[in-house]
SETORPA-448052 format. One record per atom (N, C-alpha, C): residue number from 1; residue in one letter; z, y, x. Coordinates in steps of 0.1 Angstrom, whole numbers. Each point is the difference from the previous one (the first is absolute). Layout:
<nodes>
<node NUM; "A"; <Z; Y; X>>;
...
</nodes>
This chain:
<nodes>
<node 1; "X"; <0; -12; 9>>;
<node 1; "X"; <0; 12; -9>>;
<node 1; "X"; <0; 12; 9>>;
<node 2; "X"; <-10; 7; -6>>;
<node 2; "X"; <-2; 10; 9>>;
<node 2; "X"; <12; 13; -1>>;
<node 3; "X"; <-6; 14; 5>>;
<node 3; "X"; <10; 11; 0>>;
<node 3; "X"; <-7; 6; -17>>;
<node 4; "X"; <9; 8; -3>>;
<node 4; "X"; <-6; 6; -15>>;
<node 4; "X"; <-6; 13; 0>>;
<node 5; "X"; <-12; 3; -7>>;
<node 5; "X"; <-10; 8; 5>>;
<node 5; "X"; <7; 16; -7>>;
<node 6; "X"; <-11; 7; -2>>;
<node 6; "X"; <4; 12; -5>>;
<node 6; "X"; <1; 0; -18>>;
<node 7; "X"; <-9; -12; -4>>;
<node 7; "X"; <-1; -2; -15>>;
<node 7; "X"; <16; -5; -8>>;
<node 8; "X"; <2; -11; 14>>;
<node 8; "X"; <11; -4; -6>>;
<node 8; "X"; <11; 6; -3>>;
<node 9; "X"; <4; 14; 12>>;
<node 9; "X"; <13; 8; 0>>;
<node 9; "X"; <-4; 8; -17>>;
<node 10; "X"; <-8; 4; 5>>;
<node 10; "X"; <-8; 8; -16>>;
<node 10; "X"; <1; -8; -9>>;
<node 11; "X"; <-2; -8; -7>>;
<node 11; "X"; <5; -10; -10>>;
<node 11; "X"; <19; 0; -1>>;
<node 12; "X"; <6; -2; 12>>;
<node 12; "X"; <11; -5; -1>>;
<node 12; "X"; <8; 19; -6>>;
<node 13; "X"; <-1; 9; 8>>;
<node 13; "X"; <2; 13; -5>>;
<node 13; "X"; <-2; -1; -16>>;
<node 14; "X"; <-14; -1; -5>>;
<node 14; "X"; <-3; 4; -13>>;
<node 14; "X"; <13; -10; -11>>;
<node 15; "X"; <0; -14; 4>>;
<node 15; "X"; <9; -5; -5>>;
<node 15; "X"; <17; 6; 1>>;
<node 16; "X"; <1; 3; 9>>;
<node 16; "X"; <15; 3; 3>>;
<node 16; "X"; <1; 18; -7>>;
<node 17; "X"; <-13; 4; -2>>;
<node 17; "X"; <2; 9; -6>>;
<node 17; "X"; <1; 2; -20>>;
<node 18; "X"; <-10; -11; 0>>;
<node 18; "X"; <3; -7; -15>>;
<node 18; "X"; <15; -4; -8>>;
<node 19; "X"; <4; -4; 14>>;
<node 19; "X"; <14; -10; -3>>;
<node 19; "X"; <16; 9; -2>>;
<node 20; "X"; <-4; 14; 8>>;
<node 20; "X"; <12; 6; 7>>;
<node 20; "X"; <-1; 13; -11>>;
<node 21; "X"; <-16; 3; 2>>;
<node 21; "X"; <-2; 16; -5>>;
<node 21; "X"; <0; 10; 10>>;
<node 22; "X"; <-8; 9; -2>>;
<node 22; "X"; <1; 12; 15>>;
<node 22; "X"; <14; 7; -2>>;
<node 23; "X"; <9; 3; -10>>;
<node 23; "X"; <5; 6; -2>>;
<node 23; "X"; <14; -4; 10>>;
<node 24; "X"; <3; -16; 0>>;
<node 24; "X"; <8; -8; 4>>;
<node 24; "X"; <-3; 3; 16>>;
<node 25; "X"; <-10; -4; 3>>;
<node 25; "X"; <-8; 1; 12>>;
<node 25; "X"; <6; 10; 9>>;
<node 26; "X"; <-1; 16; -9>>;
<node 26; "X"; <2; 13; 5>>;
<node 26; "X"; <13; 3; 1>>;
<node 27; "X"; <8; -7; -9>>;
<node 27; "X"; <18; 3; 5>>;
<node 27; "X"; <1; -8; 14>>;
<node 28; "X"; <-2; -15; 0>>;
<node 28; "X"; <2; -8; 8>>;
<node 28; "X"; <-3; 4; 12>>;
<node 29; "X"; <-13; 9; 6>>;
<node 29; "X"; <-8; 10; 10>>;
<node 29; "X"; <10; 10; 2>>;
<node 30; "X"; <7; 4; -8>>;
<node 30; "X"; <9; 17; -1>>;
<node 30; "X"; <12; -8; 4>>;
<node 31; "X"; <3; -7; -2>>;
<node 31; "X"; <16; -7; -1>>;
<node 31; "X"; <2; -3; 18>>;
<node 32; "X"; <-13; -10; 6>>;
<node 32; "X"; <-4; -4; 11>>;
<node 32; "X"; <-1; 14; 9>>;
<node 33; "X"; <-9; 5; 0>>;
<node 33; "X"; <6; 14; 3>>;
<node 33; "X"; <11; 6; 8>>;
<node 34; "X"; <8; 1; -16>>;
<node 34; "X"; <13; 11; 1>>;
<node 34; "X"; <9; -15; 9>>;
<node 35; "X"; <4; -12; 0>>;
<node 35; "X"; <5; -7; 7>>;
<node 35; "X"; <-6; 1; 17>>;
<node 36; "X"; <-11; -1; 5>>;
<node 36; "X"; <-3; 4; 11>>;
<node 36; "X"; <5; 14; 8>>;
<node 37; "X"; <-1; 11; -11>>;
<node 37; "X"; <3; 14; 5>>;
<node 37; "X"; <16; -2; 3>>;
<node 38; "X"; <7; -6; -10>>;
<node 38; "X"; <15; 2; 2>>;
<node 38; "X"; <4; -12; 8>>;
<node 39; "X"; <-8; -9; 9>>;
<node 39; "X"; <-4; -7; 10>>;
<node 39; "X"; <2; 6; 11>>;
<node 40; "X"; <-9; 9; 4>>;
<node 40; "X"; <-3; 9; 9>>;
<node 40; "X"; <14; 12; 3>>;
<node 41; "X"; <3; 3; -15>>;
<node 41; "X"; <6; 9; 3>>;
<node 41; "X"; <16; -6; 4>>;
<node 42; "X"; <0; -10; -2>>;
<node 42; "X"; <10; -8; 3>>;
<node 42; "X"; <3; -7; 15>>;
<node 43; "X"; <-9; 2; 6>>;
<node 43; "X"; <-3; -5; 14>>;
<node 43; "X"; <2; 15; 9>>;
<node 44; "X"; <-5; 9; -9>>;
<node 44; "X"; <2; 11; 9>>;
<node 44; "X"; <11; 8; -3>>;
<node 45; "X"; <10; -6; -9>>;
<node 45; "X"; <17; 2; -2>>;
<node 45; "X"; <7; -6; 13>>;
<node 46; "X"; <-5; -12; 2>>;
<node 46; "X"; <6; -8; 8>>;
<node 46; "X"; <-4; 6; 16>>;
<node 47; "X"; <-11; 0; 3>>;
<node 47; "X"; <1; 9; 16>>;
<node 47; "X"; <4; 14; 1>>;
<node 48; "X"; <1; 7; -11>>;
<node 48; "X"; <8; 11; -1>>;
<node 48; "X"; <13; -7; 0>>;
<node 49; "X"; <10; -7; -3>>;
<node 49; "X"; <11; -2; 1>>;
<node 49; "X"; <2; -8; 14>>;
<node 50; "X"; <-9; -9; 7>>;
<node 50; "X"; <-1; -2; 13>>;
<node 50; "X"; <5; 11; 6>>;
<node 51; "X"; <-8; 5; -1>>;
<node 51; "X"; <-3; 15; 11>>;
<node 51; "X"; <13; 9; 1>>;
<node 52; "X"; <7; 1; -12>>;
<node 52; "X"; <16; 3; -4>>;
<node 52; "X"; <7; -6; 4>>;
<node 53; "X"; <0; -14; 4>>;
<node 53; "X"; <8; -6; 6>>;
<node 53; "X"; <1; 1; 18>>;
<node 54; "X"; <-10; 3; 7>>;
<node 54; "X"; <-3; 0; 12>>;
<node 54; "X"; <14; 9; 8>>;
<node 55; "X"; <6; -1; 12>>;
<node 55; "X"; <10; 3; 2>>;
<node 55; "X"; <0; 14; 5>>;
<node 56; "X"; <6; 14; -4>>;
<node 56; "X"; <-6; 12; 4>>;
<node 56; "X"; <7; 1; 18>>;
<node 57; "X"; <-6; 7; 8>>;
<node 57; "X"; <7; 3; 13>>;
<node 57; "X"; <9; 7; 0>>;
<node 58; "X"; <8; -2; 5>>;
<node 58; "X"; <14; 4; 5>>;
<node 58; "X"; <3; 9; 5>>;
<node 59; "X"; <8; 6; 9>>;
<node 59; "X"; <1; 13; 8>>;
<node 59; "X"; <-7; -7; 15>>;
<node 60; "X"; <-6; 9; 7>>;
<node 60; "X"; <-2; -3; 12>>;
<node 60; "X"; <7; -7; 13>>;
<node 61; "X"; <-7; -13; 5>>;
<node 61; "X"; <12; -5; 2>>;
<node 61; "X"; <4; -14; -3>>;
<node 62; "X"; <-4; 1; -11>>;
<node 62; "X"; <5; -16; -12>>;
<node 62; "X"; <-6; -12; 5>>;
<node 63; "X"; <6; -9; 3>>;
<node 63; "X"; <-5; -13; 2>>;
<node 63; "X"; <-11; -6; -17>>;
<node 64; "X"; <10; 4; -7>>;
<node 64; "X"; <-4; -6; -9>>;
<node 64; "X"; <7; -13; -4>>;
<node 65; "X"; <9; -2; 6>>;
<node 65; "X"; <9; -16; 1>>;
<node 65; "X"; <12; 4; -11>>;
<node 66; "X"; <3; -7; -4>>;
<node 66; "X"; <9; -8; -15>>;
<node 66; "X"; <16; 0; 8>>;
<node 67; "X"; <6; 10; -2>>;
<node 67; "X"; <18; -7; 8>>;
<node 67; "X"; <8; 1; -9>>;
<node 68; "X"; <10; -10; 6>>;
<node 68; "X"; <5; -7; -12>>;
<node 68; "X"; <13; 7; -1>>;
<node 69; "X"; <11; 1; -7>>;
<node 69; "X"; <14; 5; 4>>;
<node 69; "X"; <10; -2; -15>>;
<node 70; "X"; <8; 6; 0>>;
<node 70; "X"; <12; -1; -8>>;
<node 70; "X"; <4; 13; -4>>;
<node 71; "X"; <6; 1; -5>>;
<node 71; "X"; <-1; 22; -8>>;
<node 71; "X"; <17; -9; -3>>;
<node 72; "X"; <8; 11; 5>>;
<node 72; "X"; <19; -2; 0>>;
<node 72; "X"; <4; 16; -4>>;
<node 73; "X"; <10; 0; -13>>;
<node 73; "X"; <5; 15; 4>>;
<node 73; "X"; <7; -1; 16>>;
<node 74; "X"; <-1; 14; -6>>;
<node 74; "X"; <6; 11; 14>>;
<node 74; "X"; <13; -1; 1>>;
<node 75; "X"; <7; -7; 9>>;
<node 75; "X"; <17; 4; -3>>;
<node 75; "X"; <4; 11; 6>>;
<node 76; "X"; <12; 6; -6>>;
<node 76; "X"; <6; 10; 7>>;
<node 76; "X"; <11; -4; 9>>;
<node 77; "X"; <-3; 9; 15>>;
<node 77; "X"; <8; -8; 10>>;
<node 77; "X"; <10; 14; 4>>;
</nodes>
């Protein structure tokens, strides 16, 4: 069995258009759409919040290293 020609896609369209209606068709197209865009726009939330997260520099100087310690009041001596 071979590959399907140009007649055949064209037949299968006119049917699926019979079956569904253009009207169905045109939400389904708008629907697909607006899920894509807020796809996109959802990916580009996320490397904006990457980019937020990135560590800002320090005072001049800074290693940049993590130290660890303990925080005690102050006694009076």
């Amino acid at each position: 069995m071979g590959s399907f020609s140009i007649w055949h896609w064209l037949i299968v369209l006119v049917i699926v258009m019979l079956v569904f209606g253009t009207k169905k068709l045109r939400n389904f197209g708008t629907d697909l759409g607006s899920a894509v865009k807020g796809f996109k726009e959802g990916m580009g939330t996320a490397n904006e919040d990457a980019a937020a997260k990135t560590p800002i520099e320090g005072p001049a100087g800074a290693t940049g290293q993590t130290v660890e310690g303990e925080v005690r009041e102050k006694t009076k001596s």
